[in-house]
Each structure stands twice: as structure tokens, then as C-alpha cells.
C-alpha positions as CSV (number, residue, x, y, z in Angstrom):
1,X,-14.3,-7.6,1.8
2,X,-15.9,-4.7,-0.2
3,X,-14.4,-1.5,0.2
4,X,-15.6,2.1,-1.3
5,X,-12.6,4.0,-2.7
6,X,-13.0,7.7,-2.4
7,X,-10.7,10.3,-4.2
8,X,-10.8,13.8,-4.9
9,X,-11.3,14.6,-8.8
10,X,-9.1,17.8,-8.3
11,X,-6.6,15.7,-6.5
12,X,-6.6,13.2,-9.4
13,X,-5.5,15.7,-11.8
14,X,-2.8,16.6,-9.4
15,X,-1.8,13.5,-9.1
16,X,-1.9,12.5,-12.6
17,X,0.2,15.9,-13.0
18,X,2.8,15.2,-10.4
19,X,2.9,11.4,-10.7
20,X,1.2,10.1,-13.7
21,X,-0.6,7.9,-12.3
22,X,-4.5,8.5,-11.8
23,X,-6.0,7.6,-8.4
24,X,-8.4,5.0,-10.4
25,X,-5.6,2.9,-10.1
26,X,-6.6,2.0,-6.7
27,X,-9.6,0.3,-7.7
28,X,-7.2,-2.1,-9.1
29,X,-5.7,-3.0,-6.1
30,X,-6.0,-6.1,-3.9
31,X,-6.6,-4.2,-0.7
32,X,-6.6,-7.2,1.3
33,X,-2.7,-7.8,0.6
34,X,-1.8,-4.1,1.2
35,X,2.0,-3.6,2.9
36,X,0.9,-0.8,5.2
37,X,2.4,1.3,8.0
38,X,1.4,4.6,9.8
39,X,2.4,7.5,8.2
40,X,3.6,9.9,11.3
41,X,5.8,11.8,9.8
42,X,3.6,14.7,11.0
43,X,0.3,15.9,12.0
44,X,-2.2,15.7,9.7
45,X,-4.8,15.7,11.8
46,X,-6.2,12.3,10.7
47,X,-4.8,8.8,10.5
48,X,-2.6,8.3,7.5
49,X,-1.1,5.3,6.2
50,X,1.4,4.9,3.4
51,X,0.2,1.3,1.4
52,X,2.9,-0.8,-1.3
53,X,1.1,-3.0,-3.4
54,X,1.9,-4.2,-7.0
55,X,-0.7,-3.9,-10.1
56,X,0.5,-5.7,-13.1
57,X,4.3,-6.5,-12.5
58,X,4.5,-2.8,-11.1
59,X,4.8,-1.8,-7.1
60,X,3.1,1.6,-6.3
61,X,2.8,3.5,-3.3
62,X,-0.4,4.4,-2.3
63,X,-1.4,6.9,0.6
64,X,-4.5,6.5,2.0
65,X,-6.8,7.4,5.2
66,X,-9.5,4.9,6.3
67,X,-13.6,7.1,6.6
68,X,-15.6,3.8,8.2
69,X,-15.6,0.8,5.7
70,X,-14.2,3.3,2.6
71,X,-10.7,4.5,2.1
72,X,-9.8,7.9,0.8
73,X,-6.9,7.5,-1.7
74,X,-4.6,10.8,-1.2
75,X,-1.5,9.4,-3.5
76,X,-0.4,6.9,-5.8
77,X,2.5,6.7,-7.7
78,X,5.4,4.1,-8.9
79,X,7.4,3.0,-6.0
80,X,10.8,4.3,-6.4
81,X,14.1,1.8,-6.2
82,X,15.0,2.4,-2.6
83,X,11.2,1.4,-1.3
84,X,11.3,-1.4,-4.2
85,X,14.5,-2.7,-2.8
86,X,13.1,-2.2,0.8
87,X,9.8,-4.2,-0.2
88,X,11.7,-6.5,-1.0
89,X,13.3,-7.5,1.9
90,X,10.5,-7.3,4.3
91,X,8.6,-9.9,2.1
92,X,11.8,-11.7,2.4
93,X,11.9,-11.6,6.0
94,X,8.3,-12.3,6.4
95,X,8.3,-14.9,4.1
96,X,11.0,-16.4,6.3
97,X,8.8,-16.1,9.4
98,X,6.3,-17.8,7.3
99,X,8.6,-20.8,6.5
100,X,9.4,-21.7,9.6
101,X,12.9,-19.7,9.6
102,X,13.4,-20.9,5.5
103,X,14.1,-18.5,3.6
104,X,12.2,-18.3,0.0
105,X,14.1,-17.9,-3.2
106,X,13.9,-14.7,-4.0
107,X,14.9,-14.9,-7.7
108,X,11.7,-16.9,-8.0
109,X,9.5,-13.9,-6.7
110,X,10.9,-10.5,-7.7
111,X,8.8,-7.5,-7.4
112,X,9.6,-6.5,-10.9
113,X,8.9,-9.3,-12.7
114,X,5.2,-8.9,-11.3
115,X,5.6,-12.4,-9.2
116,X,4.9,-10.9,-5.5
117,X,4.1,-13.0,-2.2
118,X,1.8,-11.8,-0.2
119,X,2.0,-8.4,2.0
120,X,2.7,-8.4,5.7
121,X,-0.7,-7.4,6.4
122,X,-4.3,-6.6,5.2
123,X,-6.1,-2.9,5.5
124,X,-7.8,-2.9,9.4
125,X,-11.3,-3.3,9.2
126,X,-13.3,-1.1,9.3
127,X,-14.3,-1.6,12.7
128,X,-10.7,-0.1,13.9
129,X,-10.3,2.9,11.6
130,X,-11.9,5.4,13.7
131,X,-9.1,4.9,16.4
132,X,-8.0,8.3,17.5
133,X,-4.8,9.7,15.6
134,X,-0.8,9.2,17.4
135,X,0.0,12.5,18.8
């Protein structure tokens, strides 16, 4: 699946400023294995999703909105502890889905040591992107 990734260059240094992290970074990332959810935490008068996803034995969080068969990256940045920990056990509980109600060893696929399963589920296509906003 080939997806543009769009960013802002002002909102890079920002980024890089706040977070230290460049928004190149997310041309690194597997966007087919993105954790994602809806982020409604307000209006912001466009469909926003807040993405987990590791690069190199690190988990960032990435906000992004979806613009046809591109994303526009608005964030990224480490995850912090509490959505590390969090992370965690959803791939723990989907991973038990997955095994037919068997748990996987988590010591053999911790987040920080870079060995990750995959994410609940991929980035829509683009086909579903342009669905209106939740009010």
C-alpha cells in the first residue's frame, strides 16, 4: 500500500522543538500495522486519529489526519510510560483473541526491547477517509 506522507515544514521545527523528534520519522513507519483510534477529544474540524507504532525498538505516537490516499502527520513523539504500558496490554489482549483465548508470553515481545506483534489494526483505506467528522 503506498501512502504520501505530508507534513508541514514549520510544524516540523515545532515539533522537533517541543518533542525532538522530526516528522520524517513517519516515513519510517509501517503504516499498515498502525494502533490507531479517533482522536475526539474535541473539534477540530477534521478527522483526527492518534497512531502508536514502534521504529527501531522505540514506540512513538503519531497524530495524523487521512487527505484521500495521503496522511498529514500533525505530531510525533516518544510514547510516554503510561501509553507504553497501555500498548502493551492491548497487544496482549489482542494477541489473546488471536490465539484462540492463549495468551502470548509477553516477556518474549516487549515493546522496549523493539520485539512488537502486530497492531490491532491497519490505517483505513483511502477509500473511507473522507467520512464526515463525529460531532
Amino acid at each position: 500500500m503506498q501512502i504520501d506522507i505530508l507534513f508541514d515544514p514549520l510544524k516540523d521545527a515545532l515539533n522537533r522543538s517541543r518533542h525532538g523528534v522530526s516528522l520524517e520519522l513517519a516515513h519510517r513507519i509501517d503504516w499498515r500495522e498502525v494502533m490507531s483510534a479517533v482522536d475526539d477529544r474535541k473539534d477540530y474540524g477534521e478527522l483526527r486519529e492518534i497512531g502508536y507504532a514502534p521504529v527501531e525498538s522505540r514506540l512513538y505516537c503519531v497524530v495524523f489526519t487521512q487527505r484521500g490516499a495521503a496522511l498529514r502527520i500533525i505530531s510525533v513523539r516518544r510514547a510516554n510510560n503510561r501509553e507504553v504500558d497501555r500498548y502493551e496490554r492491548s497487544i496482549e489482549k489482542i494477541g489473546a483473541e488471536h490465539a484462540g483465548g492463549r495468551s502470548r508470553d509477553p516477556a518474549r515481545h516487549p515493546v522496549r526491547s523493539g520485539n512488537v506483534r502486530p497492531f490491532r489494526r491497519p490505517v483505513r483505506d483511502h477509500d473511507t477517509a473522507d467520512r464526515p467528522s463525529a460531532e
